[in-house]
C-alpha positions in Angstrom: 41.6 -24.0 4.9 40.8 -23.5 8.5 37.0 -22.6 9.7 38.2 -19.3 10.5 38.9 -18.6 6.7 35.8 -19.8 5.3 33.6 -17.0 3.8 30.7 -17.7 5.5 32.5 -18.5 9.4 30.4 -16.3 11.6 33.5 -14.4 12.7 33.7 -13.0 9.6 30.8 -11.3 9.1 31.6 -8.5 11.5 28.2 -7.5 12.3 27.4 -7.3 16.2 25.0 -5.2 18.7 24.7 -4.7 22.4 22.0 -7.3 22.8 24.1 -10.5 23.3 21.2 -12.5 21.8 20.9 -9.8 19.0 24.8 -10.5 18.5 24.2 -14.1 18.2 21.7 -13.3 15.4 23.6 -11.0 13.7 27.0 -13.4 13.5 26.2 -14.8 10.9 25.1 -18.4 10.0 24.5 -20.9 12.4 23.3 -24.4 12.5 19.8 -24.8 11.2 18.2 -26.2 15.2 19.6 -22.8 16.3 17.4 -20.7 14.0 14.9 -23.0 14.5 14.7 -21.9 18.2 14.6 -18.1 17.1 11.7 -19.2 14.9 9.3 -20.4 18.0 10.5 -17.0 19.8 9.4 -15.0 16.8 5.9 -17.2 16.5 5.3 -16.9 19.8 5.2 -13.1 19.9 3.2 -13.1 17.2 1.0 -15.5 18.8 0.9 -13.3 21.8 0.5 -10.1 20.0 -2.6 -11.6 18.4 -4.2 -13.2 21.8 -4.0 -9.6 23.1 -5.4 -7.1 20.6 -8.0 -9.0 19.1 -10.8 -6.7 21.3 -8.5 -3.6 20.4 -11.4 -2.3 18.4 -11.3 0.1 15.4 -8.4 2.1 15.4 -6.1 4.6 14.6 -2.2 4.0 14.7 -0.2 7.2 15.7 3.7 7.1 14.9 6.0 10.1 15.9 9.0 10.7 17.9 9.9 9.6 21.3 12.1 12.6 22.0 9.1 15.4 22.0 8.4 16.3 25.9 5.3 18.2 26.8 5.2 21.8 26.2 6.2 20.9 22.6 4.3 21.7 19.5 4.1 18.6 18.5 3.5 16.8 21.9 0.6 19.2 21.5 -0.8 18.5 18.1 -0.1 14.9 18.5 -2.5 15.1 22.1 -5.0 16.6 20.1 -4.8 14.3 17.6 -5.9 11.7 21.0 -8.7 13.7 21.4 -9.9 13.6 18.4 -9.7 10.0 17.4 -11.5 9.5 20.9 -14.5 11.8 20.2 -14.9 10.3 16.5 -15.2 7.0 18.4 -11.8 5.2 17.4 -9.2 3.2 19.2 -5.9 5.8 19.4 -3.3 2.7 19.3 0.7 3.6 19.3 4.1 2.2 19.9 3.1 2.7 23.8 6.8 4.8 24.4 7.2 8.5 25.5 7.4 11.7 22.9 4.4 11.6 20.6 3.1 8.5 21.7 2.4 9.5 25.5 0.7 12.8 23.7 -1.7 10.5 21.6 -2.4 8.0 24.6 -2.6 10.7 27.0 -5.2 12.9 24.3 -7.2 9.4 23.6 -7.3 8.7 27.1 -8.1 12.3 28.7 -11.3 12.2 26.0 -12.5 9.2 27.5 -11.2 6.9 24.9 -9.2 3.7 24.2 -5.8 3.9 24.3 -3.5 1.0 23.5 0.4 0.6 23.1 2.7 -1.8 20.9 5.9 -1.2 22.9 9.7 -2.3 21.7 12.3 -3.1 24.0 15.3 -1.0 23.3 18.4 -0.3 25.3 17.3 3.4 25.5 14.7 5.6 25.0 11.9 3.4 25.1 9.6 2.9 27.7 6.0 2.4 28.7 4.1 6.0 29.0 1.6 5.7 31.8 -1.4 7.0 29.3 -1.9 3.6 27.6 -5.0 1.2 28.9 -3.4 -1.5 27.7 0.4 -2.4 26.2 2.0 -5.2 24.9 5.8 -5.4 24.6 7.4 -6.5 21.8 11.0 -7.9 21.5 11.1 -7.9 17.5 10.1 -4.6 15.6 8.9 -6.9 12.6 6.4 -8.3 14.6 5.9 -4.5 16.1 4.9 -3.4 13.3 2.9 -6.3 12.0 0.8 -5.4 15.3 0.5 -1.6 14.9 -1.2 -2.2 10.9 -3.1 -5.4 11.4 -6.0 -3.4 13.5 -5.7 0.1 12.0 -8.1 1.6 9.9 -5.5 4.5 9.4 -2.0 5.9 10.1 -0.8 9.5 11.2 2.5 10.2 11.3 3.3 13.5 13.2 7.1 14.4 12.9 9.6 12.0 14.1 13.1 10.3 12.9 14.3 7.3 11.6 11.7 5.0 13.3 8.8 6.8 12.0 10.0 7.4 8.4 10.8 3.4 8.5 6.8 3.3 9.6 5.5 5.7 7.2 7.4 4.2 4.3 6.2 0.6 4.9 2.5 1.8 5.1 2.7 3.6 1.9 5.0 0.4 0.1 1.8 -1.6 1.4 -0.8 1.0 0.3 0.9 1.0 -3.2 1.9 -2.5 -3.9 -2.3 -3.6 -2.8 -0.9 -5.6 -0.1 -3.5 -3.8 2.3 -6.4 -1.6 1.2 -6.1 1.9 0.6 -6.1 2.9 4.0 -5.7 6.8 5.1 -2.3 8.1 5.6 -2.2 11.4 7.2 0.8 13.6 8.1 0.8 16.4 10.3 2.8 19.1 10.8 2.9 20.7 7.3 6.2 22.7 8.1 8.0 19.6 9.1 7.1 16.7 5.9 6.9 19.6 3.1 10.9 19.3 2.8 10.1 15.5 2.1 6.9 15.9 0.3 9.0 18.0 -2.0 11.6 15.8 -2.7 9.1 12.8 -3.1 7.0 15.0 -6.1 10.5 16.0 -7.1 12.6 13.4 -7.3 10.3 10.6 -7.2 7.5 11.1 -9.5 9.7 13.3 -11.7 11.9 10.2 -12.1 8.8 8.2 -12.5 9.9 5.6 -9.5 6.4 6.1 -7.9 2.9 7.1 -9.3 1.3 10.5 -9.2 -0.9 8.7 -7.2 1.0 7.3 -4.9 2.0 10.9 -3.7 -1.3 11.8 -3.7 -2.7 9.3 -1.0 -0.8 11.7 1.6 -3.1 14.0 3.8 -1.7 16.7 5.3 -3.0 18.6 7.3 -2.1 20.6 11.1 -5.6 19.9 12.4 -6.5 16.8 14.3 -10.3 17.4 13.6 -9.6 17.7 10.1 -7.5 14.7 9.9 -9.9 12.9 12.1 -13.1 14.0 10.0 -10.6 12.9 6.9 -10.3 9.4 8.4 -13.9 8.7 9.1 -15.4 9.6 5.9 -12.1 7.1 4.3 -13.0 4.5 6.6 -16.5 4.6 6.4 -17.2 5.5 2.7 -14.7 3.5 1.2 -13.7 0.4 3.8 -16.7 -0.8 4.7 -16.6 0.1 8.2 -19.9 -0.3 10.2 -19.3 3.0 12.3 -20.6 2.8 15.7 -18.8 4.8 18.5 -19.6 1.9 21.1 -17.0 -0.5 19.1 -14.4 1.5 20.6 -15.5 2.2 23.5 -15.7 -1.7 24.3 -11.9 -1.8 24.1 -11.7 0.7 27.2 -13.4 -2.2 28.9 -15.8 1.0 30.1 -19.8 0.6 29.6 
């Protein structure tokens, strides 16, 4: 039997992407020194992620679409939501790309507060909003999105596609398996989650694959002051955390 038969051949497996590094991943096996290369790659951005947001401050991670321009609703809501996290004295940190990210960086920074981005290179789509007071760019989303929950003492998600429900799933899966604490998860834009929020209460808890509870730990709300006022008291009556406006502000690098 030639290589080219054997089940586990890299030309076999079919799998392929634009990225011709990402296609040499996805081939298939390869000789354990090759992987072994990926591995310092992958440490290394961690190792870089970590250098860089250790001052981040206490914050609040923001997920949403990148395909929201300004004049939208939820560019809006999601700016506002900026605002807010800035005036209660938090960190506004997001995946640093355009859509609802520029609208949190741009509310966070307009309000005089910290505004941080985790971006992802992508082929399209993705780039570096100008509202961001400091970025990071990450080649793995893994790593990504180790960054954007290590430092957050809670998670909005305004409306947004794949990429965000991937975010807001992983939150919750770590919420409700006590890998992290019981951190706030807030999701605005009633009108757009309640088709999802119903099928969750419907479908899931009916079937008993979640808890009752676990539904419950969503906030939803269309008001950034309310989901802002519903993260401090969280954070600060049942985190532990020593709440002092100037904690943030020190990640600005601002007196």
């Amino acid at each position: 039997m030639t290589s080219a038969n054997l089940p586990n051949d890299p030309k076999n497996w079919g799998k392929t992407s634009p990225d011709q590094e990402e296609r040499k991943f996805f081939e298939g096996p390869k000789r354990p020194h090759n992987d072994g290369a990926r591995l310092l790659r992958i440490m290394a951005e961690f190792a870089k992620g970590f250098h860089t947001l250790w001052r981040v401050g206490p914050c609040v991670t923001v997920f949403g679409s990148a395909r929201f321009q300004e004049g939208h609703r939820y560019y809006t809501m999601a700016r506002e939501m900026g605002r807010e996290l800035a005036s209660v004295g938090f960190t506004t940190m997001t995946g640093g790309g355009p859509g609802i990210m520029e609208a949190a960086n741009r509310g966070a920074k307009e309000a005089g507060g910290a505004s941080w981005g985790c971006n992802i290179k992508l082929p399209r789509e993705q780039h570096e909003n100008p509202y961001v007071d400091r970025f990071i760019t990450f080649r793995y989303f893994f790593v990504r999105k180790v960054m954007l929950v290590k430092y957050s003492y809670a998670f909005v998600c305004l409306p947004g596609g794949f990429g965000t429900l991937d975010e807001l799933f992983e939150i919750a899966v770590l919420v409700q398996t006590g890998k992290v604490r019981n951190f706030p998860i807030v999701l605005m834009g009633r009108a757009y989650w309640q088709p999802l929020l119903d099928y969750i209460k419907g479908t899931f808890v009916a079937e008993k694959t979640i808890d009752p509870l676990d539904f419950d730990r969503f906030y939803v709300t269309d008001s950034a002051s309310e989901a802002a006022k519903h993260i401090v008291d969280v954070a600060t009556r049942d985190l532990g955390l020593g709440y002092r406006k100037a904690l943030a502000k020190a990640a600005t690098g601002k007196p």
